[in-house]
N, C-alpha and C positions, 0 to 999 in steps of 0.2 A: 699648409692647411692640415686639420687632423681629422682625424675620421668623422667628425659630429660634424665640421662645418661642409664637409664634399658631403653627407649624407643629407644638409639640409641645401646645397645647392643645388643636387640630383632634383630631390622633392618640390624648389622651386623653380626650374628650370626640367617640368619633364618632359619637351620634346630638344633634349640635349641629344639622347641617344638618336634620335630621328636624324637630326642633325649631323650626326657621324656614326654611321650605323656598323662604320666596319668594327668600334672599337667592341661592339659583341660580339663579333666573331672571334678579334685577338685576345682581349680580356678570359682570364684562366681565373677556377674559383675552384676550393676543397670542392670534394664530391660528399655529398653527405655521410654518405656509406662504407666511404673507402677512400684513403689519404692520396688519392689522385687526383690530380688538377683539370676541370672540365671546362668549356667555356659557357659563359653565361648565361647566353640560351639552351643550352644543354640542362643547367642548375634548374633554370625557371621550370623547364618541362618535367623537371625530377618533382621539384615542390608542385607542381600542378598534379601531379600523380599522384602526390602521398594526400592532398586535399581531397580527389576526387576517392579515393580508397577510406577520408575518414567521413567524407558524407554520406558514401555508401552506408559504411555502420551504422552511422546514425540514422539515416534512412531505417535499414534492417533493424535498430533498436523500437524505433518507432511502429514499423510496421508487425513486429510478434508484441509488442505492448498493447497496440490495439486489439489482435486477437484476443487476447489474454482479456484486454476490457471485455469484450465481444462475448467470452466464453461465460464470465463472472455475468454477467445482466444478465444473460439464456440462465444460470441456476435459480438469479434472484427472481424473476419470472417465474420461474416454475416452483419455488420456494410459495412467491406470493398465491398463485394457482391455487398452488394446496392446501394451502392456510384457509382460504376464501371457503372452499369448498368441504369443511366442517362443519360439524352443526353443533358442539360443545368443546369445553376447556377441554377437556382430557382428549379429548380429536388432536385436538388445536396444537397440545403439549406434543403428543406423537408424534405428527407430523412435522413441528419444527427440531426435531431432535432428530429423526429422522434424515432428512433433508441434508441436514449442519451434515452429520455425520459419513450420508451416502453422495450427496453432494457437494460439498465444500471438504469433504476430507478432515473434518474437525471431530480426534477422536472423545474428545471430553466436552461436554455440554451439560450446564447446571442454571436455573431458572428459579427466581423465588419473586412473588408478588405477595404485596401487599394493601391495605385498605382495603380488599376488596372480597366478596364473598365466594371464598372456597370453599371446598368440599377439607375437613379438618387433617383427613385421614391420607391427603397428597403431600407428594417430597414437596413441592413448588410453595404450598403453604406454612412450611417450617418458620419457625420464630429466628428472625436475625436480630441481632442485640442494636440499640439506638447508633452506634457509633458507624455500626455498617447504614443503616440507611441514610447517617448522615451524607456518610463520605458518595453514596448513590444520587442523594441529591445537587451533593456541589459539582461532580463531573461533567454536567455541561453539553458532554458529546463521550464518545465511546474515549477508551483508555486503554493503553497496548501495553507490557514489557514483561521483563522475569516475573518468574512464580514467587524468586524467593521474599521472604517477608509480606507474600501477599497476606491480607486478611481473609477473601472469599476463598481462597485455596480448600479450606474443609469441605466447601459446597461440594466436592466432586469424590468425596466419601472414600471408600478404599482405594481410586486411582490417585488421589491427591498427592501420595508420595512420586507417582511418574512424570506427573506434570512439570513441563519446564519454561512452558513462558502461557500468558493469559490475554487475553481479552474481554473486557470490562463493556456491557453494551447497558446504559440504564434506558428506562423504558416510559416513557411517559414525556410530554411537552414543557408546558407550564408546573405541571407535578409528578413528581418520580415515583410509580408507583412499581417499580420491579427492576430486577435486574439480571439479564442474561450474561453468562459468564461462558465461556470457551476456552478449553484446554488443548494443551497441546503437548506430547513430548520432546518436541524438537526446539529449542532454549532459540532457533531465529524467526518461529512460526511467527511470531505477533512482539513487536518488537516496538521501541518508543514513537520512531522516525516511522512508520508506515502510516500510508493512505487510512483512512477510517470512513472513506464514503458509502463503500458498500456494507460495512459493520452499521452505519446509520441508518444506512435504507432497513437491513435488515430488523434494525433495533424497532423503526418504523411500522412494518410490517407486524412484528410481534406487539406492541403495545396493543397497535386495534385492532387486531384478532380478539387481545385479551378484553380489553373494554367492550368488545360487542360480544361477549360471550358469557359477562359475567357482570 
């Protein structure tokens, strides 16, 4: 017999061992760890350890991810708070830059709306050329990765050259009428493959602010 067919005898015949149970005591097998021969229940209690040590991980992966959720809705919360609790855009602007910055840790933060009536003489109402508000509309949902080659990258005026990776949040449902932009200098702050739920919410929160205020 070769290895395949006694591993598929084992598999269908598994009260064999029951059957002859000394041959786990005599039965010798490598050690995982070290080129000494253990017997097979020795082996099994070895791999039942190293299972229980990677569910822990996983456990402990899972339970500081939660925190970490846990910490992130306590900002968005308090983000939404303070949005609520304005009475004009230019509140409204302050306070989400604010926020971004003292709360989320996001040193570059850039905002432009459009269709709607601003005050002429705000950053937030600056003229973006037709191509940018295109590309605002087809995004869909927020957009993560390098600065380089970005196009909204000028948005963030003299830091633009520190900036290393961006965050794209457009603003509006059915109609995109804005678009918050977040900088960062650390090239793995915002990244393709990351989560964008809480960048949604927040994108969320900013639109109607802005529509109820303007």
């Amino acid at each position: 017999m070769n290895a395949e067919e006694i591993a598929r005898f084992l598999r269908s015949h598994p009260q064999f061992f029951d059957q002859h149970p000394e041959l786990l005591e005599s039965m010798l097998v490598p050690h995982p760890y070290g080129g000494r021969a253990i017997p097979l229940a020795e082996r099994q209690a070895v791999a039942l350890r190293d299972k229980a040590r990677l569910l822990e991980g996983r456990l402990g992966e899972l339970l500081k991810l939660g925190e970490e959720n846990d910490a992130i809705s306590e900002k968005v919360h308090r983000l939404a708070v303070a949005l609520a609790g304005t009475r004009d855009f230019a509140a409204l602007a302050h306070s989400l830059y604010f926020h971004l910055r003292e709360d989320f840790a996001v040193p570059h933060v850039a905002l432009r709306v459009w269709g709607k009536a601003l005050p002429a003489d705000v950053t937030e109402a600056e003229a973006i050329d037709e191509a940018q508000r295109q590309h605002a509309a087809a995004m869909g949902a927020p957009q993560c990765g390098p600065a380089a080659a970005n196009p909204f990258i000028p948005w963030f005026g003299e830091a633009a050259e520190h900036v290393r990776s961006v965050a794209l949040v457009p603003l509006g449902e059915t109609v995109v009428f804005g678009l918050l932009a977040l900088g960062s200098e650390d090239p793995q702050r915002f990244f393709p493959e990351m989560g964008t739920l809480y960048l949604r919410r927040i994108g969320e929160l900013c639109a109607a602010g802005v529509s109820a205020r303007l």
